[in-house]
N, C-alpha and C positions, 0 to 999 in steps of 0.2 A: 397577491393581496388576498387578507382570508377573507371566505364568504359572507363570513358574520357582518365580515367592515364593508363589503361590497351593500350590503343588505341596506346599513345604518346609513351609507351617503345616499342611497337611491329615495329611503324612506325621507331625510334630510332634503336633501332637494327636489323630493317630487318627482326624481323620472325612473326609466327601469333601472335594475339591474342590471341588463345588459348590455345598455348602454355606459354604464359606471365602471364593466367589466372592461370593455373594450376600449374607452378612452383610460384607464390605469395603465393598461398595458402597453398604449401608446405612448403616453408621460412617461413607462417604465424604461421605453426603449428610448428617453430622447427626444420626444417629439415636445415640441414648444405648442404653447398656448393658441398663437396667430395662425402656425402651420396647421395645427387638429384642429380649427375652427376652420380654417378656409381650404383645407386641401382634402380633408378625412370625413367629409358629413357623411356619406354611409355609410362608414364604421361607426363614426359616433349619434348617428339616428339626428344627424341635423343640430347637437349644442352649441349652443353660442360662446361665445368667450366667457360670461359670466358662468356659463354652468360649467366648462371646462376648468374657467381658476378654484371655483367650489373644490370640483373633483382632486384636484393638485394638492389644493390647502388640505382641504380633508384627507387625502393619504397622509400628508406630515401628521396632523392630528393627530391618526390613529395612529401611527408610528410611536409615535412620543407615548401614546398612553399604553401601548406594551411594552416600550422600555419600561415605564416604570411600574407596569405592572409585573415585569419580571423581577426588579429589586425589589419591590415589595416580599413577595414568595421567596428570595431569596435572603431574607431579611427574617421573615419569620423562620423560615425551616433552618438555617444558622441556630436562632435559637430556641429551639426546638418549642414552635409557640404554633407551627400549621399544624391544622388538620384539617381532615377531608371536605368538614362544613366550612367552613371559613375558606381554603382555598374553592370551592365553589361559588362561593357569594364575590370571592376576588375575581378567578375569571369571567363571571357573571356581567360588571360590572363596564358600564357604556362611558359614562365619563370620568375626566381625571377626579369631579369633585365625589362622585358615589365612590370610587376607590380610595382614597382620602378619607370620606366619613368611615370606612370600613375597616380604614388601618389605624384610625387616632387611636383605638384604647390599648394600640401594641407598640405603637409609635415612642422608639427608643425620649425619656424625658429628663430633663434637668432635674435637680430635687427637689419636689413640692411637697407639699401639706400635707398630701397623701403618698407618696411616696414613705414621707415620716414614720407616718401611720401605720402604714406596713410593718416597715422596720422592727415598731416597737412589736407587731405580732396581732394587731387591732385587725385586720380584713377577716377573721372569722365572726367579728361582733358584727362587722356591716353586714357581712354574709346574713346571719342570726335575725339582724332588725329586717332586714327584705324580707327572707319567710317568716317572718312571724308576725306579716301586720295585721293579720284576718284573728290574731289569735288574741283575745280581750285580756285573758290573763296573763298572758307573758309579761312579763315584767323589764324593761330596759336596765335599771336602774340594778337589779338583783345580778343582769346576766353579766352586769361591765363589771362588777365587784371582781368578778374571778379574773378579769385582766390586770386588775392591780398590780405593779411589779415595784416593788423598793429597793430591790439590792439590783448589782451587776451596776453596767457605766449608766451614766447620767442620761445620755442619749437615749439609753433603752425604759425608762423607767417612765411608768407610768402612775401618779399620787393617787388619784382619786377615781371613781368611778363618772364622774363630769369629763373627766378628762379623756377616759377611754372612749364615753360615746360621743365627745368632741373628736379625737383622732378618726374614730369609723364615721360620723358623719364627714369627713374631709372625703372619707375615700369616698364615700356614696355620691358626693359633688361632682369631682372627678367621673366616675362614670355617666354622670349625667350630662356632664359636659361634652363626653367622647361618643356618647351614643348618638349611632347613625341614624336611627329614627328620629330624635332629639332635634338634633341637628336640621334635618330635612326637614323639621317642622316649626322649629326657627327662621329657617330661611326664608321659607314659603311667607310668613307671616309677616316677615319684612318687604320681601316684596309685593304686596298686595297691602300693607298697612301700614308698613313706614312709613316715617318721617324723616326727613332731611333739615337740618336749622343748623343755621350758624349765628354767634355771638361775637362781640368786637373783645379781643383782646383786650385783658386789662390794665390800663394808664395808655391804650390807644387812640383813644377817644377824640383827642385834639390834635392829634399828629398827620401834618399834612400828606406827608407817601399814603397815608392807610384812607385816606378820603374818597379815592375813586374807589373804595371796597366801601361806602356809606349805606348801600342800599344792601350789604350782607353783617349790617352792624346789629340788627335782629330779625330775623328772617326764618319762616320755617313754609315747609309744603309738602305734600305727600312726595315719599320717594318714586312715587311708579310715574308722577307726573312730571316729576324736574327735568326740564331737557338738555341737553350737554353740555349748550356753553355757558348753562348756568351752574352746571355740576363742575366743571372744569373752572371757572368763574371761583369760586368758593377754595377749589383744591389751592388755585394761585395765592389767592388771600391768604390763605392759612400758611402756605409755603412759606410767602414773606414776611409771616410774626405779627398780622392784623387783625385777622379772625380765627377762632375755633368752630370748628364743624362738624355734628356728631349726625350718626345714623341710627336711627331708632328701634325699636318695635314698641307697641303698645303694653308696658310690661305687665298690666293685668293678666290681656289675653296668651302671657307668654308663659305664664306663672300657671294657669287654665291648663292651658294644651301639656305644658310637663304632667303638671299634677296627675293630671288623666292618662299619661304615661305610663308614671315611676307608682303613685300611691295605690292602694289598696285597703279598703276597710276604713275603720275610727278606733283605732287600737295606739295604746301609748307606743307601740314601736312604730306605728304609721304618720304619729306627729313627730316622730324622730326624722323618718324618711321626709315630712314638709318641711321641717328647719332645714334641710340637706338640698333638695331639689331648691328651695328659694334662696341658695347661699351658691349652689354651682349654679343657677343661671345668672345671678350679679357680680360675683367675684368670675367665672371663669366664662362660662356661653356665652352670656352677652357681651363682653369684649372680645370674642374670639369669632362670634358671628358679625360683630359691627366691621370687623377688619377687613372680613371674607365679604362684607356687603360693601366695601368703599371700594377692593380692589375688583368688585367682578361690576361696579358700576360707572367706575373709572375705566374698566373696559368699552363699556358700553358706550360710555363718551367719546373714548378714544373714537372708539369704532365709525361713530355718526361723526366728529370731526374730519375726518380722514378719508370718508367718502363724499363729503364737501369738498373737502379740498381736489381730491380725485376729480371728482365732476367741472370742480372749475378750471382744473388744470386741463382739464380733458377739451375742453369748449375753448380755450385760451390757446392749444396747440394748434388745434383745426380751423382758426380763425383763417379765414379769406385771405389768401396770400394774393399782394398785386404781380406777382411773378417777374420775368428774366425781363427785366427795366432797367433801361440807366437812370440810378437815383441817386441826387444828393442829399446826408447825411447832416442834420442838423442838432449839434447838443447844446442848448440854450445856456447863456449865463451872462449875470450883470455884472459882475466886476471881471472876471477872467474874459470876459469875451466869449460869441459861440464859434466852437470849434467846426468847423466846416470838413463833410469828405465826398469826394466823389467815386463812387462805385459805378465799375460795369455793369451788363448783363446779366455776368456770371459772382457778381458779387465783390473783385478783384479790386482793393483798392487803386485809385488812379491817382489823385492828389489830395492833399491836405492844405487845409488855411486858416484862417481866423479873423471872424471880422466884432467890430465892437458897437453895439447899437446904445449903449447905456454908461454912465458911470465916465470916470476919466478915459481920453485919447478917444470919443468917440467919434466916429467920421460919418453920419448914415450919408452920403452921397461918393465918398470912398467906396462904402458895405457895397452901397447899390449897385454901382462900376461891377466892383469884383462878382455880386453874384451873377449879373447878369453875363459877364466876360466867359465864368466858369460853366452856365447853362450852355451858352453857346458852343464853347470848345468842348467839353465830352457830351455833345450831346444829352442834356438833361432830361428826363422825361416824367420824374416826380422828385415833389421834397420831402424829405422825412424829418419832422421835429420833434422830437423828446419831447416828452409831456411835465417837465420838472419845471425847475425857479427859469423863469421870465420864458416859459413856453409860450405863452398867450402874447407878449408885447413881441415877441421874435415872431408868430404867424401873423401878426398886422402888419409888421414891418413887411412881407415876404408877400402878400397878400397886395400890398401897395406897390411896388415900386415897377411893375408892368412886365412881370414873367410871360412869356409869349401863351398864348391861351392852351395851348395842348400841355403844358406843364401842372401836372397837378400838387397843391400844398396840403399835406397829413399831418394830421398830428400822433403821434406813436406812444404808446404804452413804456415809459425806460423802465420801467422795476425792474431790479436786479440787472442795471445794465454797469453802475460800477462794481457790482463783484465780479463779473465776466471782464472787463476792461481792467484788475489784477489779478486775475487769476492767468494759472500755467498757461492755461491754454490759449490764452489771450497772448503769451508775452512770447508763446511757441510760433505762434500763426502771424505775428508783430513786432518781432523783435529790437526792429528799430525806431517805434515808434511810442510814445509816453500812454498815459492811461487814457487822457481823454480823446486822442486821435482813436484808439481803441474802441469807446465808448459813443461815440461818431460811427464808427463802421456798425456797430449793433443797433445801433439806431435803423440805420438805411439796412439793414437787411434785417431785420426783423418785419420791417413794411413788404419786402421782395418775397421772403417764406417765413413766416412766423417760427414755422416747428422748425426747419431747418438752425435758426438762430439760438431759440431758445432749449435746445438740447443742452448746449455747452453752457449749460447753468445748473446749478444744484435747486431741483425746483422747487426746496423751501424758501430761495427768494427772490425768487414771482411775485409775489406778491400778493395769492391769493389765497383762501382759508382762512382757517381760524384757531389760534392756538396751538399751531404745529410747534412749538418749542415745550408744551405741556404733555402732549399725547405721546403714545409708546414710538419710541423714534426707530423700532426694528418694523413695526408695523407702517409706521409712516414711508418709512425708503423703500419695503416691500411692493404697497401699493400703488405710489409714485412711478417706482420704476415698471411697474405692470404695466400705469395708465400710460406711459410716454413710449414703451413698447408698443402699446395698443395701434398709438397713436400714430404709429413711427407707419409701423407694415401696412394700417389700412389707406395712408396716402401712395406707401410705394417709394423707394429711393431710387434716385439714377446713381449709377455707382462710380459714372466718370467725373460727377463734379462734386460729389458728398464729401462731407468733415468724417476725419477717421470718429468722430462725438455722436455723429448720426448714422452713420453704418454699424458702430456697437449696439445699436438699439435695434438691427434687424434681427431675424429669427436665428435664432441658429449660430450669429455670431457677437464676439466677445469682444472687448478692448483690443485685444493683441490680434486676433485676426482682421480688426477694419485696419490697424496700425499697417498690418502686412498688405491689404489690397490697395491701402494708401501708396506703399513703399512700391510694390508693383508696379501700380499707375503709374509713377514716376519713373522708374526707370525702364517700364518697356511703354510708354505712350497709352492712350484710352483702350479698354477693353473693347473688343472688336464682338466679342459675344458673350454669353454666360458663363458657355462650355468654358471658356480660356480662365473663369474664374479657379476652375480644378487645378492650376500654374501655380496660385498664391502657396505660397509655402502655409502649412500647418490646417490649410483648409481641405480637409477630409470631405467622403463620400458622405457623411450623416449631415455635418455641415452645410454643404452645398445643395441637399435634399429641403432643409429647413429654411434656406435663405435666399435659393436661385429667384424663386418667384415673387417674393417681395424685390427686385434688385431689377432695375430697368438697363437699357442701355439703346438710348436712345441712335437712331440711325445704323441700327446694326442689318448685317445681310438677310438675316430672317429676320421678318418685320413683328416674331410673334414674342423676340429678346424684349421690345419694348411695351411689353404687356404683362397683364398678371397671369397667364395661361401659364402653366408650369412646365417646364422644360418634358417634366414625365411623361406630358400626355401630347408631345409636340407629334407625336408618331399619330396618335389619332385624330389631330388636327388632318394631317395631310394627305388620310384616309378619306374624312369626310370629303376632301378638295377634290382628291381621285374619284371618290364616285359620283362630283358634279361634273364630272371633266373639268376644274374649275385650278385654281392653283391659290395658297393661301391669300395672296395680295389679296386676290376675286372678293374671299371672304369677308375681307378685315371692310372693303372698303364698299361692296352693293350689298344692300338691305336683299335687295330680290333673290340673292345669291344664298343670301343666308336662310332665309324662308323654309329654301327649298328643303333644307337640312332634316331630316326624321329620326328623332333625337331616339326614339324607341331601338333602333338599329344596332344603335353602338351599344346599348347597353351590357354590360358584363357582370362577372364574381367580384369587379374589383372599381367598375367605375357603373355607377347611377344615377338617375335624369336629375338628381340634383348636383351632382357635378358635374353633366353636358349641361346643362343648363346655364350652370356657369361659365361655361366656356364660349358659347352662343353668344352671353352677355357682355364678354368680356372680346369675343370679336367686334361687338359694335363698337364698341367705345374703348379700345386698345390702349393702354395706359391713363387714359382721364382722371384727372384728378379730382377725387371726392368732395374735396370741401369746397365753399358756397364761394360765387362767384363775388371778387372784390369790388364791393362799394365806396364810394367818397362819403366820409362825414363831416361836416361841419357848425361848431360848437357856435351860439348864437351869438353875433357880432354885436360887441357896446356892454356884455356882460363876464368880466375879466377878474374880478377878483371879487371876495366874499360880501365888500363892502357894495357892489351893484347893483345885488340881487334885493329884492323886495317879495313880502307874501304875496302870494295868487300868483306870483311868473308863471306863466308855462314854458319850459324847455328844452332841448334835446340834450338827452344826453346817453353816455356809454355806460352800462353795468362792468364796475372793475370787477367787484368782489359779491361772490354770493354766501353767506351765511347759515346760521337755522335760525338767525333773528332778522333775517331781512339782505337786505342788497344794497352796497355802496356804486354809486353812479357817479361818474366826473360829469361837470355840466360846465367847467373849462375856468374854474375858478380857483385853480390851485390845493383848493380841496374838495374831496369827494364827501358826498351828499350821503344819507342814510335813508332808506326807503323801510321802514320798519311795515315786517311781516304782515302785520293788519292795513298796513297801507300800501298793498302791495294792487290788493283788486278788491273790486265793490262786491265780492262773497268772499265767505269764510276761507284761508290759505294758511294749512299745517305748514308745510313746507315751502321755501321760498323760491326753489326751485324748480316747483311745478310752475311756476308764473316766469321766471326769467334765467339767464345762463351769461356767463360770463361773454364780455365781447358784442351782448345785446342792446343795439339801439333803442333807443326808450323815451319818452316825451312824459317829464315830469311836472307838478306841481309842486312851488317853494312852499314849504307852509308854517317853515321856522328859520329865523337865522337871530342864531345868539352868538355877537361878533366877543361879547365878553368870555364867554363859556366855549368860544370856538367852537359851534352847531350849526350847524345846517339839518335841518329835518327838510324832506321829500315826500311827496305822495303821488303814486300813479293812481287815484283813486279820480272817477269821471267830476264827482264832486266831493273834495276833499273836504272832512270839518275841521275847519280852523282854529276852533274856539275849546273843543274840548282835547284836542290834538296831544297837548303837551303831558298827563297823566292820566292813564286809562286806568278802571279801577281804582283809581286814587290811590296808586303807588308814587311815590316817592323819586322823584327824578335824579337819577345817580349826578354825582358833585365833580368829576373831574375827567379831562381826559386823558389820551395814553401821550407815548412819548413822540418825537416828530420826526420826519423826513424832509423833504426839500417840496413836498405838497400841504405840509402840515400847519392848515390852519387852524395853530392848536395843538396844546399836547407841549410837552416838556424841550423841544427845541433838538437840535442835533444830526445826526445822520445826513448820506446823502443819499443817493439814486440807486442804494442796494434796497430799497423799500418805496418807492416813488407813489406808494399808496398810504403810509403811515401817516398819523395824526389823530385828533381827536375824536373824531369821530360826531357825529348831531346828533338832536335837541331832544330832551327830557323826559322821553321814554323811561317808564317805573320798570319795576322789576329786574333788577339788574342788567336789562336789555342793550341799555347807553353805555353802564357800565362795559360792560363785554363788548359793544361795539368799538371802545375808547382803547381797552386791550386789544381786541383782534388788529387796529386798524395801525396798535401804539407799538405792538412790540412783535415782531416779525422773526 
């Protein structure tokens, strides 16, 4: 990696150099994200995974920006346009946009106006009017005479003397349009003074699709203040033929900063160059800077959608697992019947049934028989109910009929439990069983391991974020598949009972190598220790380096396979043990034992007390699992559907979805409530995250239910105001919600359990905020 680039990430993220240098070279050879964060800290001076993914990203960056720094130079000196100055300002240059500003005025161009201009022979007139504006008597008007041309083809001829300081003003545009200064000082002025506004399309106006876009039917605000799913909000409208949406600058002060550029003097060749500079910044700058300011602020939305989404996905994976339970598996439904399964310990389905609480053929003293027959025979020891259509009238029903008391009844999260219940992988692991037996079993195991379950789903439909169908979808899969990596190694996999879905997501290994330790497993029996992982066909030495330690295996002969202590440093385990007289069990299992340990001892060139440290750590508590110990919740009995609820309720409920405009809460009414960002806490809340995270219990306040409008407004606030609730500001309460799912109280109707969070979204929140909540919640 060159120095230079070393320099720019260390300066970029705040730390040294040489710590930038040392984890590049680790990424260089191979090393994954999880492995240099938890195995390399003194190489990499102690970075966390955030500064290690920087470092990553940031080598592609600069990657990208000397490829194209080299077609650039190789693009001028082709046509013979480099020279010394300019390839210096090229190599000079730090990002792709300052290389760019620096190649537009060589930047191969279709035919324009000045281009023409050329042609006919006019760039020595424009040359002419630049030096000559200091000069009072030069004359414009005298010099364009001699460009006059009449004869030869028609293309080349120029009539009049208007005409020629018409052609050279084109070209003078053109350069002011291309100029790097120019440019840079365009930009700046948009971002600090922009405007963002959008208008309703015209004969839109009464057209019901374009309604939930009403609060962007005249709308404007500074651009530096708009935040993203308002920016994103706008881009949708506009996508679907509703609204137009323009990016500004204040064209006064844009017309100012040229002037003071390009002009010089009061001379008639200097009011040549203002007709010219106020014609390339309307005809050409300003639409070429509006463009460059929609797409690098559409980034920028991206970018804040997408670590919402991250965060919640991240908080949704690491939710409290009830762990190795026998659970039945319950997916609610009134006319099909719910689909009933019973899973092992290990997850394995046992049987399948169906009982009918509702609608035709219902039998509830049948139901009852059968469920209680099936608790008894496999052993039951929690239920798990899908949170979809008639989840609430199925957990009363289950709740009554006298489950022995050690049985506990959940309610479970199903988003996206019908795309997993068709998808491959569902009909690979199920072959002979239909989609909703399938979608039964993701139920009950998503309550036993959340992450383990929800792997084998593509996690745009989770159901959580905002606008992931809008934002850069290379960016989205990027960091997605980063967060559920993250998520994967810092629990730790057993690798005798893992999905070949969850083993892909360990360090170091791929699709086709979990495929291979799957196939292993099977046909030689459980892995008996790590080492025998080196057996797996195509799992090499680097491999097995980045993966052994994330990779349990529980009950193995050394008791240190079942830990995150890495196979490398198992030799220094057994040192420390030898100089207690002591022998690893000693370690793992008395405190006193450990104590004794004088971690300054071991230290080496290659291991440091922050890796014995870790290892110390990781003797106490030898495979534990990270995440928070599983809680019962349960949703307030007597309040079931939207029509129960009343203002002032206080209730409990679960945070599905976090936002930048707030947090959707199920509070077991089939649809999820909206806790808008001002109503999050009784001080000021930028972000909605700082107050809440997905999977977060919560005790709200009703403080809106519009059964017309399909709303529900929330507030976690200790004293909600009721009264002025509905328009803050005196904005404008957006008119429509999004489309439905199978919780959608509200919203266009449709879909099933590939979205079990969709719908319209609540109550009268101005400023596009309902809007966007009625999208994020409508279209998935």
């Amino acid at each position: 990696m060159k120095p230079e680039h070393l320099q720019t990430l260390a300066r970029e993220l705040n730390i040294k150099v040489a710590q930038v240098a040392a984890t590049a070279e680790l990424i260089a050879g191979g090393g994954t994200v999880p492995f240099i964060a938890r195995y390399r800290k003194e190489a990499t001076g102690m970075l966390d995974e955030v500064a290690i993914t920087g470092i990553r990203d940031g080598m592609l960056r600069l990657a990208q920006l000397d490829d194209r720094r080299e077609a650039i130079l190789k693009s001028l000196d082709e046509r013979k346009l480099l020279t010394d100055l300019l390839k210096a300002k090229i190599l000079a240059a730090e990002t792709i946009t300052a290389l760019e500003d620096i190649f537009a005025p060589f930047r191969p161009k279709r035919r324009t106006r000045a281009t023409i201009a050329k042609e006919k022979g006019l760039e020595p007139l424009a040359d002419w009017l630049e030096a000559n504006q200091t000069n009072t008597a030069a004359n414009p008007q005298t010099e364009a005479v001699s460009y006059i041309k009449t004869d030869g083809e028609a293309e080349q001829q120029v009539a009049t003397a208007d005409e020629a300081l018409a052609g050279a003003r084109d070209i003078i545009a053109e350069r002011v349009s291309d100029h790097a200064d120019a440019r840079a000082a365009i930009r700046k002025l948009i971002a600090e003074q922009g405007t963002v506004s959008s208008k309703v399309m015209f004969g839109k106006e009464e057209d019901q699709e374009a309604a939930k876009f009403r609060d962007y039917f005249d709308w404007s605000e500074p651009l530096k203040n708009c935040p993203s799913h308002r920016m994103l909000a706008m881009r949708r409208g506009e996508k679907e033929g509703f609204i137009i949406m323009r990016i500004t600058a204040p064209e006064a002060d844009a017309l100012r900063l040229l002037e003071n550029l390009f002009v010089k003097g009061n001379s008639a060749a200097s009011k040549q160059i203002v007709e010219a500079v106020h014609d390339g910044y309307k005809r050409l700058l300003q639409p070429s800077m509006e463009t460059e300011a929609r797409l690098e602020n559409k980034k920028k939305a991206d970018a804040e959608a997408v670590r919402v989404f991250a965060d919640n996905l991240r908080e949704l994976l690491l939710a409290a697992p009830l762990g190795q339970k026998r659970v039945m598996g319950v997916d609610p439904g009134f006319r099909t019947g719910c689909k009933i399964t019973c899973l092992d310990a290990q997850g394995k389905l046992l049987h399948n049934d169906v009982i009918y609480l509702l609608g035709e053929g219902n039998n509830l003293l049948k139901a009852k028989a059968l469920i209680l027959a099936l608790v008894d025979r496999f052993k039951i020891e929690a239920v798990a109910i899908g949170n979809g259509t008639a989840s609430r009238e199925t957990e009363m029903f289950f709740n009554r009929i006298g489950l022995p008391s050690h049985v506990s009844v959940v309610m479970v999260n199903e988003s996206g439990a019908s795309i997993y219940s068709a998808s491959d992988v569902a009909r690979e692991e199920f072959p002979d069983h239909d989609i909703t037996v399938r979608g039964s079993v993701s139920i009950a195991r998503r309550l036993m391991d959340p992450l383990a379950e929800l792997v084998k789903i593509d996690p745009k439909s989770i159901g959580v974020g905002q606008y992931q169908h809008d934002v850069d979808q290379n960016l989205l899969k990027d960091s997605l598949d980063d967060t559920v990596q993250s998520s994967v190694n810092a629990v730790g996999v057993e690798v005798n009972t893992a999905s070949k879905q969850l083993l892909s997501y360990v360090a170091g290994l791929n699709s086709t190598l979990a495929a291979n330790i799957v196939s292993y497993r099977n046909e030689n029996g459980p892995f008996k220790s790590r080492a025998e992982l080196k057996k797996v066909p195509r799992l090499g030495d680097k491999a097995f380096e980045q993966a052994a330690g994330f990779l349990r295996i529980r009950g193995a002969e050394n008791p240190l396979d079942s830990s995150a202590v890495h196979p490398e440093r198992y030799d220094l385990v057994k040192i420390m043990a030898r100089d207690l007289s002591s022998d690893i069990a000693a370690l793992l299992g008395k405190e006193d034992v450990r104590k004794r340990i004088d971690l300054k001892k071991y230290v080496s060139e290659t291991v440091g007390l922050p890796t014995l440290q870790d290892i110390v750590n990781e003797l106490a508590k030898p495979g534990r699992d990270p995440r928070k110990q599983f809680e019962i919740f349960k949703f307030q009995e007597g309040v079931e559907k939207p029509e129960d609820l009343q203002v002032g309720m206080k209730l409990p409920g679960i945070v599905t979805n976090v936002t930048a405009f707030g947090a959707f809460v199920d509070i077991g009414v089939h649809q999820d409530g909206l806790v808008h960002v001002s109503q999050l806490a009784d001080h000021f809340i930028k972000d909605a995250s700082e107050v809440v995270k997905v999977q977060q219990r919560v005790q709200v306040t009703v403080v809106e239910v519009d059964l017309q409008r399909k709303r529900i407004a929330l507030s976690m606030k200790a004293n909600p105001d009721f009264e002025k609730r509905g328009q803050p500001g005196g904005a404008r309460p957006a008119q429509a919600g999004g489309g439905g799912g199978n919780r959608s109280f509200g919203g266009g109707g449709g879909g099933s359990r590939n979205n079990s969070n969709s719908g319209g979204g609540g109550g009268g929140m101005g400023g596009g905020d309902w809007f966007s909540a009625a999208v994020t919640k409508g279209k998935k």
